[in-house]
N, C-alpha and C positions, 0 to 999 in steps of 0.2 A: 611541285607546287604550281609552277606556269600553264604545266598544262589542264591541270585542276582549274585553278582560275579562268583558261582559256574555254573549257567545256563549260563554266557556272558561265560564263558570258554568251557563250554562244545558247548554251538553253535559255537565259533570258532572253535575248535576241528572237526566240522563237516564239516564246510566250507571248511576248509584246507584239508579233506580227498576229499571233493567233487572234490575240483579243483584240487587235485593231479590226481583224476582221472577221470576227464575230460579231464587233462593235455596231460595228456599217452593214450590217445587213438590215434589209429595208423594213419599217418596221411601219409603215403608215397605215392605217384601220380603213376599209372601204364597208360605207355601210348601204344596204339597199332595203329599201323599204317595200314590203310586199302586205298590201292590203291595208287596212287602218291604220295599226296598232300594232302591226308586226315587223319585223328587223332582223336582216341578216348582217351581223360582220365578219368581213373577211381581209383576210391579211398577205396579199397579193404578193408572190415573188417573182421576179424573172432578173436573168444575167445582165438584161439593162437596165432595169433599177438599182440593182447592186454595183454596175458599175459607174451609173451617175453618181452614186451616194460615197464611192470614193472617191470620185473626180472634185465633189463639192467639198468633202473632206480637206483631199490636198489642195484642192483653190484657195480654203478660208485659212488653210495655216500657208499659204504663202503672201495672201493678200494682208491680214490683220492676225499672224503668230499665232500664240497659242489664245488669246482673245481673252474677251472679257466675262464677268457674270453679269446675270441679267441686273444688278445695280450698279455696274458700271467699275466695278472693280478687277483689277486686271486677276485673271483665272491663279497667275504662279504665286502673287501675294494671295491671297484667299487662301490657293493648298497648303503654304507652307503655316500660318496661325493654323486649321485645321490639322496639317500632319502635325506639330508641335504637340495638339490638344492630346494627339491617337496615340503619340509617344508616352503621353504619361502614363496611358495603360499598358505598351506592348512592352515598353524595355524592364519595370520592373517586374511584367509578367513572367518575361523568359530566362531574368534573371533567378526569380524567385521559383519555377519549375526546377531549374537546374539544379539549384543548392540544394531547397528543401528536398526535392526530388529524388537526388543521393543521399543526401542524410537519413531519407526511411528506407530507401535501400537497403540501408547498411542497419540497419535498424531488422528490419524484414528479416536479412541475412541470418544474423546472430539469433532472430528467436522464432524461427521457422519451425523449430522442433517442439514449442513451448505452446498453451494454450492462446495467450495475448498474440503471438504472431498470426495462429489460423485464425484469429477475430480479426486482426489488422489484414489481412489475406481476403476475407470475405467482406468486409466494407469497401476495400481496394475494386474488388469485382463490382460493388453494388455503384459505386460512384464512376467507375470509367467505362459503366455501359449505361450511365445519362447522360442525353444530349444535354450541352452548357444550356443551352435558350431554357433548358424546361429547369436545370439547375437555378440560374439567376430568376427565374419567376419563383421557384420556392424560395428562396432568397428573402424575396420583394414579399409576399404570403405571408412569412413568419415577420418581416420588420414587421409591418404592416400590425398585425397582430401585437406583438411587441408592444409598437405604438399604442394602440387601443389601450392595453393593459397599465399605462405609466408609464411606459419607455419617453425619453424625450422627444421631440417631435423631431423630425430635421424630413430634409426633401431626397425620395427617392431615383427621380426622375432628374433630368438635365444637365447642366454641365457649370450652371453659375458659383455655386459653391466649390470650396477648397477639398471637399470628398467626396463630391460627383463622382470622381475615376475609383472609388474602394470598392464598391459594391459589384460594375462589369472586372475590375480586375478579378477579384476572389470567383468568378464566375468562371474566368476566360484561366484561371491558372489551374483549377482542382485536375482537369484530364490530361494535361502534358505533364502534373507534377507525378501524377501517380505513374504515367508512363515511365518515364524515366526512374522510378523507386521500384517497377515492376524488371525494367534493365538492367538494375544494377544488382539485385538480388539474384536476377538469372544469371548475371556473367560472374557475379564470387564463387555460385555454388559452380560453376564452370572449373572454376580457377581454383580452387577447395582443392581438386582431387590433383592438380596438377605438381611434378617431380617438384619442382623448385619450393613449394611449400611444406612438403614433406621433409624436404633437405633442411628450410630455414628454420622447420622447430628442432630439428634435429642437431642444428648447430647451435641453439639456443638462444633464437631471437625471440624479443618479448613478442605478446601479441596484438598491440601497436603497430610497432616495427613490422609484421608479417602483413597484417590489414594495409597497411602504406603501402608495401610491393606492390599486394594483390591490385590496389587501387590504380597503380601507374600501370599495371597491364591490363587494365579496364577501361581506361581514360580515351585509349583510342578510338575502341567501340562508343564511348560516351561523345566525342567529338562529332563521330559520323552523326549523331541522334541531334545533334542539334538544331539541324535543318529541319528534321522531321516536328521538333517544337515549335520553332519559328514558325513553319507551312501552318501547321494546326491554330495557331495563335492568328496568326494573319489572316488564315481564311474563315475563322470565325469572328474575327471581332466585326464585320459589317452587323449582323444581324444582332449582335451584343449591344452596338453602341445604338442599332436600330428600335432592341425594346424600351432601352433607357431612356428614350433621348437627348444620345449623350452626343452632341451634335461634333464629331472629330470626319476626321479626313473618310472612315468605314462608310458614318452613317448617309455622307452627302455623295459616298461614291455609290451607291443606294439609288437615289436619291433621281443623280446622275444619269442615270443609267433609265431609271425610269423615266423621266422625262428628257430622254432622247438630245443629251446636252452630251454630242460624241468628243467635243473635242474636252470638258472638262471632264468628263470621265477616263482619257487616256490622263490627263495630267496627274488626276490620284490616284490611279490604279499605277505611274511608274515607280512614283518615292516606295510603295510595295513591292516589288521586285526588286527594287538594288538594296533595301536591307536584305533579301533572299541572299543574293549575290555578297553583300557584306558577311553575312554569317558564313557564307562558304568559305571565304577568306581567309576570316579570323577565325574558323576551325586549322585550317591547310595552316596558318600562322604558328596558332598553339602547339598543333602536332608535332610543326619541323623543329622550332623553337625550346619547347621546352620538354619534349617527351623522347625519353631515350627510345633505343630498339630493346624489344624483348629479349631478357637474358637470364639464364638460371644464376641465383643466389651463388 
């Protein structure tokens, strides 16, 4: 587990040098004008504007920290209300990928052989080869519609109400949940053909009791996958909370970024990478903790 932890640290570690200095590459517009009404811009690089533009970097976080936004408020208070807001969507996202996620698994599993499975099979196909953005605008389409028709009114868009986060979560969860219900139905029918399951009906285990094994010798595989939910969930919510605007830690790291504000763009681009590195953990945790070594019945 140390050393797990120690490699989820050190790849962070790199990440965050990466994107510093991606960050800081010189991004200043030169525009020249040629004739009346005509306009070249260009976007000039060389290795000493790049390396002013970290010099001025590390000057401003040692002179004034991690600094303030432009109304005067310090950068780390601002991230954390904005991360606060992004959490309400990401942790019952990943939570809710996971569960539900296994539960059609296991669901898929059992009626794979049956008509309802190959329709539950091919809506699975049809929904986790749409991009979220273009899922949450149909979304947004049918409220919409909805509304028109008699549906109650309520606001689609921002973040002032108590169900702002319903609409980008349901957006942000549909393609990790199906992932993970497309994993777990690969790794039963895996585990189907395997000695120890042929032994335990053999020995007269209900099948329950048979389902429960196979699950703990899936569970491992199902750890490793949680990172791969998180990454998906994390790297899509800027553009999620972008169409809503649902104004959380994503949309202003956005935002950030566009307008060339380098030092608040590393500050919410880090609280994203140590939940990365959290969930490495608390997989490496769960694993050592509570998941025996595989072992025939």
């Amino acid at each position: 587990m140390f050393l797990q932890m120690i490699k989820g640290a050190f790849i962070i570690f790199m990440v965050v040098t990466a994107f510093i200095l991606l960050l800081l590459l010189p991004r200043e517009i030169e525009i020249t004008q040629i004739g009346l009404s005509s306009f070249i811009a260009k976007y000039p690089f060389t290795f000493e504007l790049y390396k002013n533009s970290i010099h001025e970097f590390i000057k401003h976080f040692k002179l004034e920290g991690l600094g303030k936004t432009a109304t005067g408020i310090p950068i780390t208070i601002e991230a954390q209300r904005l991360l606060g807001r992004s959490l309400i969507i990401v942790v019952p996202c990943f939570v809710l990928s996971m569960f539900i996620g296994s539960l059609l698994g296991i669901l898929n599993f059992y009626l794979r052989e049956k008509t309802i499975g190959k329709i539950l099979n091919f809506f699975s196909w049809i929904f986790s080869s749409m991009p979220d953005f273009f899922l949450f605008i149909a979304i947004q389409y049918l409220l919409i519609k909805l509304i028109g028709a008699g549906l109650p009114h309520f606001n689609l868009y921002g973040n002032d109400n108590w169900y702002s986060f319903v609409i980008p979560l349901l957006a942000l969860t549909l393609f990790p949940m199906i992932h993970i219900a497309k994993f777990i139905a690969s790794s039963m029918e895996n585990e189907v053909n395997q000695e120890y399951v042929r032994t335990s009906k053999a020995k007269g285990l209900t099948g329950l009791q048979v389902l429960i094994h196979m699950l703990r010798n899936c569970a491992s595989g199902l750890l490793n996958q949680t990172q791969v939910v998180m990454l998906y969930i994390l790297s899509s919510l800027p553009i999620i909370e972008k169409l809503s605007s649902y104004h959380g830690a994503g949309y202003q790291l956005l935002e950030s970024i566009i307008n060339n504000e380098d030092m608040q763009s590393f500050v919410l681009m880090l609280p994203f990478l140590l939940l990365m590195l959290a969930t490495i953990i608390m997989a490496q945790l769960i694993r050592i903790l509570l998941l025996p070594k595989r072992e025939a019945v």
